[in-house]
PDB file of N, CA, C and O in Angstrom:
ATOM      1  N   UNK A   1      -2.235  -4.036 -21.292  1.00  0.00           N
ATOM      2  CA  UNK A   1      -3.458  -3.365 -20.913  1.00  0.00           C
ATOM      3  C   UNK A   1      -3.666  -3.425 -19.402  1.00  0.00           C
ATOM      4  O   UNK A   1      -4.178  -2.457 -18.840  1.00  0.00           O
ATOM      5  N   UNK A   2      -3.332  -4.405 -18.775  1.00  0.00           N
ATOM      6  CA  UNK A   2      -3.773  -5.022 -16.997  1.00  0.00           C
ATOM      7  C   UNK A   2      -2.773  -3.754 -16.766  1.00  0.00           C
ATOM      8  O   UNK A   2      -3.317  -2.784 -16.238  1.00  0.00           O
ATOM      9  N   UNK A   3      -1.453  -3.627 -17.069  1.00  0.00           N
ATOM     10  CA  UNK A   3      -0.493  -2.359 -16.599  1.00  0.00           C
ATOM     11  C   UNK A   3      -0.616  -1.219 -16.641  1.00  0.00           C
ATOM     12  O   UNK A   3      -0.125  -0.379 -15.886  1.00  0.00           O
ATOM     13  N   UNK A   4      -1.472  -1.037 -17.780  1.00  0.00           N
ATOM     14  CA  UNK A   4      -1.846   0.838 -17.800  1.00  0.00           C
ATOM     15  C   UNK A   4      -3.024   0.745 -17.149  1.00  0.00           C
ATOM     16  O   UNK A   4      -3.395   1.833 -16.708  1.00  0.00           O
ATOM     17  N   UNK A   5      -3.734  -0.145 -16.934  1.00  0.00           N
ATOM     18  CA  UNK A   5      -5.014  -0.223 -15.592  1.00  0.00           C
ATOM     19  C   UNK A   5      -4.638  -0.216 -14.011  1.00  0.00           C
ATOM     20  O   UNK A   5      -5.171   0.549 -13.207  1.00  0.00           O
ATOM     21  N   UNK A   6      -3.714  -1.112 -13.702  1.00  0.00           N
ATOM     22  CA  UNK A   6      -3.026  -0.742 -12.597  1.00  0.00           C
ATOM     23  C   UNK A   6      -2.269   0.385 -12.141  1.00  0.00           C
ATOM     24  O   UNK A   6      -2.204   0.798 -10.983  1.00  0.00           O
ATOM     25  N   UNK A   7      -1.717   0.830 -13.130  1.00  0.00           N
ATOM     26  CA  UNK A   7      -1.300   1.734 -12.958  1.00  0.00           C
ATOM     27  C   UNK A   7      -1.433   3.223 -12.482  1.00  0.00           C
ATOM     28  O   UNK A   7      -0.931   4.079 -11.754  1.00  0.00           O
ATOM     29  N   UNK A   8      -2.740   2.888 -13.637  1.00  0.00           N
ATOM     30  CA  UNK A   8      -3.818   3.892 -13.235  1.00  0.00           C
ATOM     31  C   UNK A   8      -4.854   4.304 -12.067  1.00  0.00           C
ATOM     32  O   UNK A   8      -5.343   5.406 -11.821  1.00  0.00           O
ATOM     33  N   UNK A   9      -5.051   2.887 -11.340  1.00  0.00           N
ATOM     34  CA  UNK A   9      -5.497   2.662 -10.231  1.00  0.00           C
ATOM     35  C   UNK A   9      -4.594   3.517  -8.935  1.00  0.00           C
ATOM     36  O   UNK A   9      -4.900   4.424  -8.160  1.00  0.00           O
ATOM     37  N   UNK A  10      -3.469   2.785  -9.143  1.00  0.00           N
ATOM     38  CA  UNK A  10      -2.540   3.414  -7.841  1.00  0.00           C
ATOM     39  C   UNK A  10      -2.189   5.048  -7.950  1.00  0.00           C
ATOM     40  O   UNK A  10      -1.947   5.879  -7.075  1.00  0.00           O
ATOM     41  N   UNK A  11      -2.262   5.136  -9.292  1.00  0.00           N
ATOM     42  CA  UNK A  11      -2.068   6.746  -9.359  1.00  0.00           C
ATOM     43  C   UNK A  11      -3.478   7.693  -9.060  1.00  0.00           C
ATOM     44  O   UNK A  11      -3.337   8.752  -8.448  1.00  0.00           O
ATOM     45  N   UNK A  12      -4.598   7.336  -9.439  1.00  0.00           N
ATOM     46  CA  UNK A  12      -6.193   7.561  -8.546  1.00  0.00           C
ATOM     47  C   UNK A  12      -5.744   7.385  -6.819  1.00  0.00           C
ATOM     48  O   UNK A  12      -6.020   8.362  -6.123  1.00  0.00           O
ATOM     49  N   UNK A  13      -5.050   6.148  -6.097  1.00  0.00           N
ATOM     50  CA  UNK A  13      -5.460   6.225  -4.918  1.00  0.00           C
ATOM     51  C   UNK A  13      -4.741   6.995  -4.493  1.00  0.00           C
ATOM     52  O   UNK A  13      -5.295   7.776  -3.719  1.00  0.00           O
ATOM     53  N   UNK A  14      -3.134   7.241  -4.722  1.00  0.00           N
ATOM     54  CA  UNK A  14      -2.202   8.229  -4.134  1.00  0.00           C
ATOM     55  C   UNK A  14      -2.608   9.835  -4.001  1.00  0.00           C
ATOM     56  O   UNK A  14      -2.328  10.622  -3.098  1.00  0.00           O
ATOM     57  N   UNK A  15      -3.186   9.991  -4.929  1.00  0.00           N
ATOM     58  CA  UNK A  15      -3.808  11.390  -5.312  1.00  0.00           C
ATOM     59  C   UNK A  15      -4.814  12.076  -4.476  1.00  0.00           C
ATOM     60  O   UNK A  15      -5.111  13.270  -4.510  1.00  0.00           O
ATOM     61  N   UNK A  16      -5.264  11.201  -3.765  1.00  0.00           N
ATOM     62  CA  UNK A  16      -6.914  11.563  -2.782  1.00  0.00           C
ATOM     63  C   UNK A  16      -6.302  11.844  -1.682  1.00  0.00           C
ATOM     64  O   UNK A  16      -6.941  12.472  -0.838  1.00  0.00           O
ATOM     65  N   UNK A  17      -5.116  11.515  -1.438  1.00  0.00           N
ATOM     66  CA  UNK A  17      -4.758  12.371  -0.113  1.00  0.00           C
ATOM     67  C   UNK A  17      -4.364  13.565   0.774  1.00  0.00           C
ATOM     68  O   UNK A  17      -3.243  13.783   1.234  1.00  0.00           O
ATOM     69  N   UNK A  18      -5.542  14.341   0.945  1.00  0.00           N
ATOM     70  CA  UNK A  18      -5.059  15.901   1.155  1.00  0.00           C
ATOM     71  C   UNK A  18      -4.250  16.389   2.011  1.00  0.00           C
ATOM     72  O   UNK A  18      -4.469  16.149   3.199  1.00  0.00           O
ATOM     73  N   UNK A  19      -3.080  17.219   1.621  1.00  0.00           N
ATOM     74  CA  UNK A  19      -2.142  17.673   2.131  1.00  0.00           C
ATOM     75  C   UNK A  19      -1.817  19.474   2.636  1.00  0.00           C
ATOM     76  O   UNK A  19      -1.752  20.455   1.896  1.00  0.00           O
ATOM     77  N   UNK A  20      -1.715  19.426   3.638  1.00  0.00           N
ATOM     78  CA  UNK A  20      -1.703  21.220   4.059  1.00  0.00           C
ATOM     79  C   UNK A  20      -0.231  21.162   4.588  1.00  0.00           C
ATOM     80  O   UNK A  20       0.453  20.352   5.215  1.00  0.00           O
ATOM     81  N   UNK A  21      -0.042  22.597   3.951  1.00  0.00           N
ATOM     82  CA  UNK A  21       1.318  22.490   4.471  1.00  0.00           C
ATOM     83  C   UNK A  21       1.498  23.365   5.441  1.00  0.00           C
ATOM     84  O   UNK A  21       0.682  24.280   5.555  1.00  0.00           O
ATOM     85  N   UNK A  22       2.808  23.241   6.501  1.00  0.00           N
ATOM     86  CA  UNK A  22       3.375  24.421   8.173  1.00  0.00           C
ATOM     87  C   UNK A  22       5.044  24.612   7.825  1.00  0.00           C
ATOM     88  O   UNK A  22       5.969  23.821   7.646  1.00  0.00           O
ATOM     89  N   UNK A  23       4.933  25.842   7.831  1.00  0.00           N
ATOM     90  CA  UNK A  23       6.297  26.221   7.988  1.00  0.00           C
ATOM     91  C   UNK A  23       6.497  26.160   9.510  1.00  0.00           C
ATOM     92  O   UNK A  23       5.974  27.108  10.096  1.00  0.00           O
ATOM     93  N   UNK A  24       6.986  25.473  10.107  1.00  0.00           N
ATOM     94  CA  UNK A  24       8.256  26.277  11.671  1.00  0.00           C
ATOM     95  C   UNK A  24       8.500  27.191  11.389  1.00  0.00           C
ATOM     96  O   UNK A  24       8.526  27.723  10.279  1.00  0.00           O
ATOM     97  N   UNK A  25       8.915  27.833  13.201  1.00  0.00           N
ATOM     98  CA  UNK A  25       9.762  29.071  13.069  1.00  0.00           C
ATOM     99  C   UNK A  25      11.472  28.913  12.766  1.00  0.00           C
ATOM    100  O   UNK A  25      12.352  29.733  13.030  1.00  0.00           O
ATOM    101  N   UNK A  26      11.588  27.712  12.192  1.00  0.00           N
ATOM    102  CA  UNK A  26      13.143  28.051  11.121  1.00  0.00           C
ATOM    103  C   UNK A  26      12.889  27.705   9.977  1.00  0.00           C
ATOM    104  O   UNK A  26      13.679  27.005   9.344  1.00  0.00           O
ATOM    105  N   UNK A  27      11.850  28.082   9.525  1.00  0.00           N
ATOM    106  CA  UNK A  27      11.572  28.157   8.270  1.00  0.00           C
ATOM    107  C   UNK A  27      11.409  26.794   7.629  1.00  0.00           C
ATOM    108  O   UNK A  27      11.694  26.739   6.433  1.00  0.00           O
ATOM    109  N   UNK A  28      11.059  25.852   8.135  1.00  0.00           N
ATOM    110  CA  UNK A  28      11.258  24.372   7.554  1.00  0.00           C
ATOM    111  C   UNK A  28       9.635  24.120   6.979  1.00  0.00           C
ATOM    112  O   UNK A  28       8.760  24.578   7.714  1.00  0.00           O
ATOM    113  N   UNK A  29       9.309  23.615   6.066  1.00  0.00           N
ATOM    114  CA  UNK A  29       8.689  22.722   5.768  1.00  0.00           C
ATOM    115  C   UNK A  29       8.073  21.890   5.564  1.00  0.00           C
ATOM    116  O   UNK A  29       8.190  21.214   4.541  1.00  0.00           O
ATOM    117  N   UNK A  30       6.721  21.551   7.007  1.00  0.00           N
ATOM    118  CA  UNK A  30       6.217  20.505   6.677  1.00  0.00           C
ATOM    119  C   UNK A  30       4.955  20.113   6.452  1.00  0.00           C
ATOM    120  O   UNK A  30       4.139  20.837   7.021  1.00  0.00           O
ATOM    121  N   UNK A  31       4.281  18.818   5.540  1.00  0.00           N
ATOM    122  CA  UNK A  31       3.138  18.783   5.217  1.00  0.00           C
ATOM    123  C   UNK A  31       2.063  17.634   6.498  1.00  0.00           C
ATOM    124  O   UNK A  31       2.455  16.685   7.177  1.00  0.00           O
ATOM    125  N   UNK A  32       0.884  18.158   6.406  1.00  0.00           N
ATOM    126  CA  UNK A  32      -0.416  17.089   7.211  1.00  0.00           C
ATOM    127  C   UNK A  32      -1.089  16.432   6.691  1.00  0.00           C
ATOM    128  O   UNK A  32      -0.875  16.600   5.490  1.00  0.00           O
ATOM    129  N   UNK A  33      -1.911  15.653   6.848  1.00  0.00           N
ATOM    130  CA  UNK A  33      -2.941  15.525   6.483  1.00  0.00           C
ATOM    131  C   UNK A  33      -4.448  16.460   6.748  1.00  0.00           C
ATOM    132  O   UNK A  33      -5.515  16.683   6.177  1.00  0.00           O
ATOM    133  N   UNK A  34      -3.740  16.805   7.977  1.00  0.00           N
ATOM    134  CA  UNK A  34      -5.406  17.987   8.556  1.00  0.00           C
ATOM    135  C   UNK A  34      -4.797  18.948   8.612  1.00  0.00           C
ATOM    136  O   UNK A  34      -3.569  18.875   8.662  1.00  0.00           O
ATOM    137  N   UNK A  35      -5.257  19.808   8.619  1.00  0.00           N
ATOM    138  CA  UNK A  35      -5.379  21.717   8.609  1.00  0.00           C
ATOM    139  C   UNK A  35      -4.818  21.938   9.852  1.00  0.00           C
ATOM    140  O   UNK A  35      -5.272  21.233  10.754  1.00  0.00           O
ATOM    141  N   UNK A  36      -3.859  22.811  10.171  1.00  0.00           N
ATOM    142  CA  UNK A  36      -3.556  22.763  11.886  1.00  0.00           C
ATOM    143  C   UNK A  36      -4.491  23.912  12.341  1.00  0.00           C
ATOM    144  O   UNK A  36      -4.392  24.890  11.600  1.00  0.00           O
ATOM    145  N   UNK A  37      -5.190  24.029  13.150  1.00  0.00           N
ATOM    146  CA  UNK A  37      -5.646  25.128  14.159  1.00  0.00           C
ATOM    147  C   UNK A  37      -4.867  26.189  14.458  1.00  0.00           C
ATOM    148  O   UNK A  37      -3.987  25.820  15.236  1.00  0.00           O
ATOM    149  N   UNK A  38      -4.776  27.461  14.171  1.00  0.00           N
ATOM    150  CA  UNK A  38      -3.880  28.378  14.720  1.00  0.00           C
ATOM    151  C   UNK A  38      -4.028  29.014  15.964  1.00  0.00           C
ATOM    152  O   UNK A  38      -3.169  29.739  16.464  1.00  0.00           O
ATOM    153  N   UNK A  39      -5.626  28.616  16.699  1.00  0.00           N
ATOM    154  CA  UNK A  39      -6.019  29.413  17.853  1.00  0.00           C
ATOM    155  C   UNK A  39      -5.695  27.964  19.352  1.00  0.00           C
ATOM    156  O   UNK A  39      -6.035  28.081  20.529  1.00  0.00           O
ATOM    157  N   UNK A  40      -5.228  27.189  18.940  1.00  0.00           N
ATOM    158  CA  UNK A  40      -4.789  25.429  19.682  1.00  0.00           C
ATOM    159  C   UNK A  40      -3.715  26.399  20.315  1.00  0.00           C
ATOM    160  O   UNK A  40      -2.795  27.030  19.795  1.00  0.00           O
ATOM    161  N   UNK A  41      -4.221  26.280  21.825  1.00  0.00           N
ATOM    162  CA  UNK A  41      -2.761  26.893  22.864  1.00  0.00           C
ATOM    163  C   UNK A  41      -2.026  25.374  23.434  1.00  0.00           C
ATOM    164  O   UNK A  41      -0.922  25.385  23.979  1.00  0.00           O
ATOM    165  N   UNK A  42      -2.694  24.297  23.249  1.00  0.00           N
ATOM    166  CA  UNK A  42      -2.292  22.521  23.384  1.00  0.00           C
ATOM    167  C   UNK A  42      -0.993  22.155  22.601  1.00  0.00           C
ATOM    168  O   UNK A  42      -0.650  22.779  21.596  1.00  0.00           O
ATOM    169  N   UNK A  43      -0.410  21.285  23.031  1.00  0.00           N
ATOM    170  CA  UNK A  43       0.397  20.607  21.862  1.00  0.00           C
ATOM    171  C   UNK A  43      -0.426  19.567  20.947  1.00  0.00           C
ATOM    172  O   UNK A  43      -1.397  19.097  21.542  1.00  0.00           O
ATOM    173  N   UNK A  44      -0.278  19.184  19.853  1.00  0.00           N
ATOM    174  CA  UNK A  44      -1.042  18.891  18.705  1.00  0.00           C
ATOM    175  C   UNK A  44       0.257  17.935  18.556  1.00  0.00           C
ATOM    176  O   UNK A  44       1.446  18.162  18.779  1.00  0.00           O
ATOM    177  N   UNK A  45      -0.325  16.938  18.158  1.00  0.00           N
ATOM    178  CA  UNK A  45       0.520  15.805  17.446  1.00  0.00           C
ATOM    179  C   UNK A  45      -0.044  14.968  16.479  1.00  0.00           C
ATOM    180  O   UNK A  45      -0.925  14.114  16.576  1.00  0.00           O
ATOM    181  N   UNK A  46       0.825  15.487  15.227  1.00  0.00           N
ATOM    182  CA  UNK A  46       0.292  14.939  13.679  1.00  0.00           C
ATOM    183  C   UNK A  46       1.324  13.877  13.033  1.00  0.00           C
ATOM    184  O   UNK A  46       2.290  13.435  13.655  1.00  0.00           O
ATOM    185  N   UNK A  47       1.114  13.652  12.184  1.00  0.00           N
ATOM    186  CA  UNK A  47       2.004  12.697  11.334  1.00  0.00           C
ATOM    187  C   UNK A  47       2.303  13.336  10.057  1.00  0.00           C
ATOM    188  O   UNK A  47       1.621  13.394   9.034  1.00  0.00           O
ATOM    189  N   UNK A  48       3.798  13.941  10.396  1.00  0.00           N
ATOM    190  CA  UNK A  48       3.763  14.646   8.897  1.00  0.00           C
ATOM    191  C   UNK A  48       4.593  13.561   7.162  1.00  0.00           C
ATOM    192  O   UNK A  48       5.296  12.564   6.998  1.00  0.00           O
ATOM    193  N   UNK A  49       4.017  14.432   6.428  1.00  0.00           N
ATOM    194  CA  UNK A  49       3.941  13.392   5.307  1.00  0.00           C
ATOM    195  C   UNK A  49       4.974  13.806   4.392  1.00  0.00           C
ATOM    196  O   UNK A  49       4.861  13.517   3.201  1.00  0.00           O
ATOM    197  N   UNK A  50       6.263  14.641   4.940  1.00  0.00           N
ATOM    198  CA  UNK A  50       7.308  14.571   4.511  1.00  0.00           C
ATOM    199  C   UNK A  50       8.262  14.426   5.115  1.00  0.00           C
ATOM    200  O   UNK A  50       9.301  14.331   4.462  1.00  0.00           O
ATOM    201  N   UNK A  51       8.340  14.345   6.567  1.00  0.00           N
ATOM    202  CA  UNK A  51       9.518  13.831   7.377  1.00  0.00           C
ATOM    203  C   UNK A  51       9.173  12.233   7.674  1.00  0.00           C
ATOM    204  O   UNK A  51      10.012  11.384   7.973  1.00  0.00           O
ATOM    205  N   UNK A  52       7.436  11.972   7.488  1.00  0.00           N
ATOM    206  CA  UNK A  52       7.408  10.148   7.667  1.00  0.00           C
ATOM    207  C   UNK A  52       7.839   9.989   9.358  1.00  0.00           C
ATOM    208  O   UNK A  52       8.752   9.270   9.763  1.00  0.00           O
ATOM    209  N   UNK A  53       7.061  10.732  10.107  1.00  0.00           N
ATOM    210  CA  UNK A  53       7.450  10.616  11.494  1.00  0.00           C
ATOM    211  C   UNK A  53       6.264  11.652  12.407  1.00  0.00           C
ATOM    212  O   UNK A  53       5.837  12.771  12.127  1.00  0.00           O
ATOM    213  N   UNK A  54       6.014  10.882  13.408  1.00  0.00           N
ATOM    214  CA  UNK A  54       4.625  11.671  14.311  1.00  0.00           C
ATOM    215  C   UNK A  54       5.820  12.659  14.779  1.00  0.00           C
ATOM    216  O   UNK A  54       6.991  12.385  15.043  1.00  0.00           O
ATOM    217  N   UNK A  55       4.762  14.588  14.803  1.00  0.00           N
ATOM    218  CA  UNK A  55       5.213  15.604  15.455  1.00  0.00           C
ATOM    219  C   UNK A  55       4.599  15.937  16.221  1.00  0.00           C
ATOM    220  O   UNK A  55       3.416  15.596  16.201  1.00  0.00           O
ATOM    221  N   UNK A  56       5.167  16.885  17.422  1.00  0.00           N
ATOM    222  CA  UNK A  56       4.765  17.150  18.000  1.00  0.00           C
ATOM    223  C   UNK A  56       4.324  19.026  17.786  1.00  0.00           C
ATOM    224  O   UNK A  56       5.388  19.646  17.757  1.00  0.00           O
ATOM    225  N   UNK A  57       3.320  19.820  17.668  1.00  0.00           N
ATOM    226  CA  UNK A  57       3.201  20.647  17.381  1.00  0.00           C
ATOM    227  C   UNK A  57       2.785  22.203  18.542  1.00  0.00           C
ATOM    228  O   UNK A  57       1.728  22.401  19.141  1.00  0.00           O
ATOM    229  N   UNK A  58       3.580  22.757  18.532  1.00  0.00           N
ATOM    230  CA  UNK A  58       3.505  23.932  19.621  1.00  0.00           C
ATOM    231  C   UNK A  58       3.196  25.537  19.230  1.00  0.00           C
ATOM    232  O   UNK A  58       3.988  25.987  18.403  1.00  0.00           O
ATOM    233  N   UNK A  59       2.313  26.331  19.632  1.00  0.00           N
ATOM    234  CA  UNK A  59       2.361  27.346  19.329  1.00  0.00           C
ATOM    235  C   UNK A  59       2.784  28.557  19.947  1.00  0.00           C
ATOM    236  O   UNK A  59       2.201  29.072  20.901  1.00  0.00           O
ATOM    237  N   UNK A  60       3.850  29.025  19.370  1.00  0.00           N
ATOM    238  CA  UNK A  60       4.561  30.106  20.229  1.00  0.00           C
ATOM    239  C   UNK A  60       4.161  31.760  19.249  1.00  0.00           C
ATOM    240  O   UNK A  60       4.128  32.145  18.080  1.00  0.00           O
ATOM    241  N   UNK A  61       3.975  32.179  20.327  1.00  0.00           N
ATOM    242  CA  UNK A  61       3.661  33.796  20.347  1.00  0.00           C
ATOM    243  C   UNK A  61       4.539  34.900  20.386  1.00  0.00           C
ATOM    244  O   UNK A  61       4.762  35.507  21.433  1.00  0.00           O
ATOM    245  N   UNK A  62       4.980  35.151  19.454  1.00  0.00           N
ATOM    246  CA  UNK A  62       6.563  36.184  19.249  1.00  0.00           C
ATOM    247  C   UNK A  62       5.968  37.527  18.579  1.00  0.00           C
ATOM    248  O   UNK A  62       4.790  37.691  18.262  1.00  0.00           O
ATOM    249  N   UNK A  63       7.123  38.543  18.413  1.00  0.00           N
ATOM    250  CA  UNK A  63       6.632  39.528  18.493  1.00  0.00           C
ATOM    251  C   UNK A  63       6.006  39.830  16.919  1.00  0.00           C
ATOM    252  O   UNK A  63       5.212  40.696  16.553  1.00  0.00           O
ATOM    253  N   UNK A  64       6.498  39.065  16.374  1.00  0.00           N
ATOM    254  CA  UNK A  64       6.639  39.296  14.578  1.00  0.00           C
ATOM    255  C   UNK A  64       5.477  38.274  14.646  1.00  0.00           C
ATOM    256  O   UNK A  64       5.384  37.932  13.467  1.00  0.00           O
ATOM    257  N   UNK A  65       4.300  37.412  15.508  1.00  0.00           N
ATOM    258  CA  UNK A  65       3.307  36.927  15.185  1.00  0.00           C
ATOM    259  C   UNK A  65       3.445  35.630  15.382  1.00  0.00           C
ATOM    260  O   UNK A  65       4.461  35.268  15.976  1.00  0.00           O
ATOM    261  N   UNK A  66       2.539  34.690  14.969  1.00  0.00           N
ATOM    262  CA  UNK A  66       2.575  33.843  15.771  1.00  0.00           C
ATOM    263  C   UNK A  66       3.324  32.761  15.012  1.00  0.00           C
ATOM    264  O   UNK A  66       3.087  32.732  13.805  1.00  0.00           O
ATOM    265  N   UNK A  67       4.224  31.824  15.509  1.00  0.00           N
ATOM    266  CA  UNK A  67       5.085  30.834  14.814  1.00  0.00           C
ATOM    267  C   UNK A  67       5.019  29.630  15.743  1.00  0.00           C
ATOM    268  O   UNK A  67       4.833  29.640  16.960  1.00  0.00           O
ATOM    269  N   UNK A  68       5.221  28.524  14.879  1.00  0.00           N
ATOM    270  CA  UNK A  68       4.928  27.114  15.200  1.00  0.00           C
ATOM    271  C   UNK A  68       6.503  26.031  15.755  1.00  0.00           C
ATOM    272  O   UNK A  68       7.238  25.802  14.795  1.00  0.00           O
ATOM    273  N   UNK A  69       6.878  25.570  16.776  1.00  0.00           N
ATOM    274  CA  UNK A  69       7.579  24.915  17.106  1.00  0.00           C
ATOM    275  C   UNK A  69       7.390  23.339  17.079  1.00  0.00           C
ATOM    276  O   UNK A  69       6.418  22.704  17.488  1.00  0.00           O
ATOM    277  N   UNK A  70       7.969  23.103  16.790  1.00  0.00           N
ATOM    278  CA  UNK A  70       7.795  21.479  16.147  1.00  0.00           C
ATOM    279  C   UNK A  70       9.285  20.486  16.451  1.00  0.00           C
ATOM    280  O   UNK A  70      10.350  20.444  15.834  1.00  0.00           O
ATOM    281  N   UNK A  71       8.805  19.752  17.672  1.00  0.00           N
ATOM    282  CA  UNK A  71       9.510  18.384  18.129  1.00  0.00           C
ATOM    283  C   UNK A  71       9.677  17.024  17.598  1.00  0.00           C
ATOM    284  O   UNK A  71      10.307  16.184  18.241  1.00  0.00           O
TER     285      UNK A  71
END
């Protein structure tokens, strides 16, 4: 019983953490915790939650619209 309670616990806390996801402009993949700004002409630096490593976030202006570069 203590195991399907714990269990249950950690699966409640993992769950509350909201995730938005950014494609790059090579098409990659990655998730935030916060919403990125699309009108941010700054570099932005997040912690994404599938590479497990702080990025650095850039917005570049191409002709096909606007796409995100990521260091």
């Amino acid at each position: 019983m203590i195991r399907i309670l714990l269990l249950y616990i950690f699966i409640g806390c993992s769950s509350n953490v909201p995730s938005y996801s950014l494609y790059d402009r090579d098409n990659k993949l990655h998730m935030y915790d916060k919403k990125i700004s699309i009108y941010d002409d700054e570099v932005l630096r997040y912690y994404c939650q599938r590479h497990f490593e702080w990025e650095d976030i850039i917005t570049v202006y191409t002709e096909d619209g606007i796409k995100y570069k990521i260091i």
